[in-house]
C-alpha positions in Angstrom: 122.6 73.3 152.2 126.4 71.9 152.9 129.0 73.8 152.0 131.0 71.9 148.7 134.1 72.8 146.8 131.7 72.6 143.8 129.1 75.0 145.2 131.5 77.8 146.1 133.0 77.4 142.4 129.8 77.4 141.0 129.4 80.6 143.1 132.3 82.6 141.9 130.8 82.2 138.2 129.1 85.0 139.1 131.9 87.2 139.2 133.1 89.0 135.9 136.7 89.6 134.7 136.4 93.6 135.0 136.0 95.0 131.8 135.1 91.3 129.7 131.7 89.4 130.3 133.5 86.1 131.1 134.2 84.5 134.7 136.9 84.7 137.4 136.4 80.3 136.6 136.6 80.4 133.4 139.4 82.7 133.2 141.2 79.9 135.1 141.7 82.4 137.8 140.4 80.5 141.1 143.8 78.2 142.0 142.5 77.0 145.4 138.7 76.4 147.3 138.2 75.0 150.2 135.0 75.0 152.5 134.8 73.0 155.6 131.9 73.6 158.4 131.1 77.0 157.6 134.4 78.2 156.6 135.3 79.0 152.9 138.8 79.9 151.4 139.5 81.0 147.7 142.8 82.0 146.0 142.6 83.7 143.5 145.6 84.2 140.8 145.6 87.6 138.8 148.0 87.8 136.1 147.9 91.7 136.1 149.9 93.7 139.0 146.5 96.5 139.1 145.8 97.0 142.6 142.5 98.4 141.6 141.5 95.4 139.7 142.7 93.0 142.8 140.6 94.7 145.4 137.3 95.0 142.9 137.3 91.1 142.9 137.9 90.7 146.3 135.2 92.5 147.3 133.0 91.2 144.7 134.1 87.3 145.6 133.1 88.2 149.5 130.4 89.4 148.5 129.1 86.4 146.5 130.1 84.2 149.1 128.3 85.6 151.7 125.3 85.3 150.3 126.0 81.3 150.4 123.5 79.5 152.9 126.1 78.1 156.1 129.5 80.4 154.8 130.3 81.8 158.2 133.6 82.5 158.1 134.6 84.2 154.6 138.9 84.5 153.1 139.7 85.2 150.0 143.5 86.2 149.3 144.2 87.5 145.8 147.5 87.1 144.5 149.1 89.2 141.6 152.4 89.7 139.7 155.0 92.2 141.1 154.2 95.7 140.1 151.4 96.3 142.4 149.6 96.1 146.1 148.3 92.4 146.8 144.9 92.1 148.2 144.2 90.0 151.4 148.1 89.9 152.4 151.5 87.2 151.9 154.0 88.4 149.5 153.0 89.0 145.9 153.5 86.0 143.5 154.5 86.3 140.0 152.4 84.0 137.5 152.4 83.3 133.7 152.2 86.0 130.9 148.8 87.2 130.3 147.5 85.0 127.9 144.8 87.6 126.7 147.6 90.4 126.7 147.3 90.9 122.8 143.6 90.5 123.0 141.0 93.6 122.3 137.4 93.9 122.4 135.5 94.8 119.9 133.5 98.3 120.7 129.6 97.1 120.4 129.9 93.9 120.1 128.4 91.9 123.6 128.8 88.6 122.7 131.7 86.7 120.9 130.8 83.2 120.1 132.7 80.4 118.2 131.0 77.9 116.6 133.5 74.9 116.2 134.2 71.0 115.2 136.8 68.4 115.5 136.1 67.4 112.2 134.6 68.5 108.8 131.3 66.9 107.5 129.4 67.3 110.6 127.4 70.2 109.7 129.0 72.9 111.1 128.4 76.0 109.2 125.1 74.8 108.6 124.4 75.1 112.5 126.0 78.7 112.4 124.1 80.0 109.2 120.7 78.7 111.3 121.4 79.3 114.6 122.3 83.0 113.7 119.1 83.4 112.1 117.1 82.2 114.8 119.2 84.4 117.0 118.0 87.0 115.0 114.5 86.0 115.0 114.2 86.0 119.0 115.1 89.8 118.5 118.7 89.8 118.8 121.0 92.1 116.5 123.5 89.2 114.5 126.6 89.0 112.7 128.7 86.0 111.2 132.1 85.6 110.3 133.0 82.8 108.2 136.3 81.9 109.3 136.5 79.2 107.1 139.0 80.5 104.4 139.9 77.8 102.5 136.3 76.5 102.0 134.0 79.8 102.4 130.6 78.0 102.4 128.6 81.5 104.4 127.5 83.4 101.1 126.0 80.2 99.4 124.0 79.6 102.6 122.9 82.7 103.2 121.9 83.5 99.6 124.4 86.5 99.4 126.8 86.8 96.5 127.3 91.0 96.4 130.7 92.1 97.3 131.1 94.1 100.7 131.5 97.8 100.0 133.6 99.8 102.0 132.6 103.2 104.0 134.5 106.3 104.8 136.1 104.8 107.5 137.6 102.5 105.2 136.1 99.4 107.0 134.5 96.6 104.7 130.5 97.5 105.5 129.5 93.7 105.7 126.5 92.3 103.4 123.2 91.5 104.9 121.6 88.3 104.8 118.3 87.1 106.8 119.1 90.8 108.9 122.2 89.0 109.8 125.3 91.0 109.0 127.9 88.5 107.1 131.8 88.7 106.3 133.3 85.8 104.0 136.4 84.8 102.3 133.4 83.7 99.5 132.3 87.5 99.2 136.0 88.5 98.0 136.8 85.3 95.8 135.7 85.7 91.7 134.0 82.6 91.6 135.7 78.9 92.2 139.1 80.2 92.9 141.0 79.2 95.1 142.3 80.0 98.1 146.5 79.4 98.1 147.9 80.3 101.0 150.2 79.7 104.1 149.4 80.0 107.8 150.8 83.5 108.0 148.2 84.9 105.2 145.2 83.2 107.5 146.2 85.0 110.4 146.3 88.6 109.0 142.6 88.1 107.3 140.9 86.7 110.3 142.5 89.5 112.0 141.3 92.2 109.4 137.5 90.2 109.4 137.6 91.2 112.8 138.9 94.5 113.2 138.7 96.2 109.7 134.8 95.0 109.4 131.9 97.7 110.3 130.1 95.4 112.2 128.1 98.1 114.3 125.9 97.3 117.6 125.4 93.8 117.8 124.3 91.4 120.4 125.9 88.4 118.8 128.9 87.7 116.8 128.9 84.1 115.7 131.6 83.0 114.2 132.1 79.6 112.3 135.5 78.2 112.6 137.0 75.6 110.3 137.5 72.3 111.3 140.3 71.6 113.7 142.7 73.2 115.9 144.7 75.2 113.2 145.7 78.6 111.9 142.1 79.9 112.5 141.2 78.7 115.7 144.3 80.0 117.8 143.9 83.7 115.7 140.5 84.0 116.7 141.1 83.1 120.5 144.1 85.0 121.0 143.1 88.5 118.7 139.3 88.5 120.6 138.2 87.4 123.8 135.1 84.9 123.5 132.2 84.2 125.0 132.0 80.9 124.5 132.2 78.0 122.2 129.4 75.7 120.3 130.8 72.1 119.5 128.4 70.4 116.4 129.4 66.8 116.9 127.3 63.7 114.9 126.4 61.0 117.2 129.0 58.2 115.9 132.4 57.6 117.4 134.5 58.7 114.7 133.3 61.8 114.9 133.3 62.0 119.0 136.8 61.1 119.2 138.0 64.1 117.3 135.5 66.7 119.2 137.4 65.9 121.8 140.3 67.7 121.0 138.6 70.7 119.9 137.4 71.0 123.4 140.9 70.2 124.9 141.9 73.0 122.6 139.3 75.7 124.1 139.6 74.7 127.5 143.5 75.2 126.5 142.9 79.0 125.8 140.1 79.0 128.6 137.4 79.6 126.5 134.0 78.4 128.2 131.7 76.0 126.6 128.2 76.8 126.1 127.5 72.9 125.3 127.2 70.6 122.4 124.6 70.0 119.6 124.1 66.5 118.2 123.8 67.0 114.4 122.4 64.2 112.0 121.0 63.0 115.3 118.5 60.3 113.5 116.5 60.2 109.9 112.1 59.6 110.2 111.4 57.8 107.1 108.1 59.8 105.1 106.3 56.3 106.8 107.6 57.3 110.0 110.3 54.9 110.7 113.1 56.3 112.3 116.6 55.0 111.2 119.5 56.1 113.3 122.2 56.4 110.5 124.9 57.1 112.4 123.8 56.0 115.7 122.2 58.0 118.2 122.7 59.9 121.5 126.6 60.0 121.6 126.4 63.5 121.7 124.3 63.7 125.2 126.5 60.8 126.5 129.5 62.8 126.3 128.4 65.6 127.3 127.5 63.9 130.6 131.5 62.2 130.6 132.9 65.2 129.9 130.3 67.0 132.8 129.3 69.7 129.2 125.8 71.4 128.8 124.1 69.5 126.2 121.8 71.9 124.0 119.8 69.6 122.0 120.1 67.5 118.8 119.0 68.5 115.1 117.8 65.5 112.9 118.1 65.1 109.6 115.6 66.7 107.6 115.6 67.4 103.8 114.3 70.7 104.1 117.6 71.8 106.1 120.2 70.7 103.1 117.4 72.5 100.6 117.7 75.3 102.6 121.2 76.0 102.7 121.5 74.8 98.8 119.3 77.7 97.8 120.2 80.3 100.4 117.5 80.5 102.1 118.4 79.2 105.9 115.4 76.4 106.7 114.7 79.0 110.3 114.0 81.6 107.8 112.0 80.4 105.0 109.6 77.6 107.7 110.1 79.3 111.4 107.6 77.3 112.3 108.6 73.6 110.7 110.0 71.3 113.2 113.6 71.7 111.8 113.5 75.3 112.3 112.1 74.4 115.9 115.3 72.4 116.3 117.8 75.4 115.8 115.4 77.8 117.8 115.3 75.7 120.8 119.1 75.6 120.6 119.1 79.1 120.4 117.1 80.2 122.9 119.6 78.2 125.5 122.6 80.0 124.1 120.7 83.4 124.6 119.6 82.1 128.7 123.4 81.3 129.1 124.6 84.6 127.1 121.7 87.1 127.8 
């Protein structure tokens, strides 16, 4: 095996932030590789002064590297703010603010993931509501947090209309749907109102979904994002840190171009992408013909310009919109049906890449 730039990246994937489940890559930590005939060099830029945090991913980055077939000669020099001891020598360089400064996990919670767009129409929310279910079904414990407040579209999905009640801790003890724990703008609304409000107003109740929500022990919190790069997309990234992020895209070009920037926008706030789903992906006539409304693999082809996982594509099927008109989540009420195969096949990637 020869010794790449790309290999000794994909290498240091393998090392964890201490303390988050995310990457020294993804973090947007590794500012230099270099490997050339058995030698490898990494720098790595910390944005906290902790010595003790320095010398952990030190070792843990020598370590991984190794273990790489034809690395003979291993340096990796670790870089950090003034405040504290640099790791592998040279004088101690200051570097941005800490973009995740203001960020807190959430205690038993192992797995933040956003589910997003670049535009509305595409199916979004109807990819969370049936990808958490399946989630569920392949024996995960599931939450989802509709952080869609002007257009709260969770509680008709998911067949739930009882108000969340609140426990001694006063914390909002989310409704269960499908044995998926949900919190929605739609469960505080009286019916059809409105939702009137500035940016300001957003932020504090994505904030309070978040922290003032008894969402217990889960293995996944999904969270469905409104469409764009607003209000509710920047709270959520800078309040939690995430996992990852699921882009639902339809195959035509309208809808491509505008996915676009939602990725720019995660990569912005170094969120990693899990991949993206092709929604809408083509129609089979009840004669069998199959009519590719609006077109057909520009999701895959993307993914491969844009070097993204791609983790499948859902066609249309009737019994998906029936589904969520009624409440009942197609995964849930025909596991077995090819649509529901669809969403469980997606799922089960997510889980391989988030275990």
């Amino acid at each position: 095996m020869t010794l790449t730039t790309e290999s000794v990246t994909e290498a240091l994937k393998a090392v964890k932030y201490p303390g988050y489940s995310r990457d020294i890559v993804s973090f947007g930590l590794v500012k230099n590789v270099a490997a050339n005939q058995g030698a490898v060099s990494v720098l790595l830029a910390l944005t906290t002064p902790n010595a003790e945090v320095a010398k952990q991913l030190k070792d843990e980055c020598e370590r991984i590297l190794r273990a790489l077939p034809g690395a003979e000669h291993i340096h990796v020099e670790v870089k950090s703010p003034p405040g504290g001891a640099q790791a592998g020598g040279g004088s101690a360089t200051a570097t941005a603010p800490n973009p995740w400064a203001n960020q807190s996990r959430l205690t038993g919670i192992r797995r933040i993931v956003a589910v997003a767009s670049g535009k509305g129409g595409v199916g979004k929310s109807t990819c969370s509501v049936n990808l958490s279910v399946a989630l569920r079904q392949l024996g995960a414990k599931v939450g989802l947090l509709d952080c869609d407040i002007y257009g709260p579209s969770i509680p008709l999905m998911m067949g739930v209309r009882e108000r969340p009640t609140v426990n001694e801790e006063e914390k909002l003890v989310p409704p269960v749907g499908h044995g998926v724990k949900l919190m929605s703008m739609g469960f505080l609304l009286d019916g059809d109102a409105p939702v009137i409000w500035r940016g300001p107003m957003i932020v504090k109740t994505i904030q309070q979904f978040i922290f003032s929500v008894a969402w217990g022990d889960l293995d996944y919190l999904i969270v469905d994002l409104p469409p764009g790069t607003g209000d509710a997309q920047l709270t959520l990234c800078q309040t939690v840190p995430l996992d990852g992020g699921v882009i639902i895209t339809t195959p035509q070009e309208a809808s491509l171009g505008v996915v676009r920037k939602g990725i720019a926008m995660f990569e912005k706030v170094n969120v990693p992408i899990l991949g993206l789903v092709e929604n809408m992906s083509y129609f089979t006539t009840p004669q069998g013909e199959r009519i590719e409304i609006f077109g057909h693999g520009g999701g895959k082809q993307e993914c491969v310009r844009l070097n993204l996982p791609f983790l499948g594509e859902v066609p249309i099927y009737t019994q998906i919109r029936e589904g969520g008109d009624r409440g009942q989540p197609v995964v849930a009420s025909a596991p077995t049906a090819a649509p529901a195969q669809a969403f469980l096949s997606i799922a089960k990637i997510i889980q391989e890449r988030l275990p």
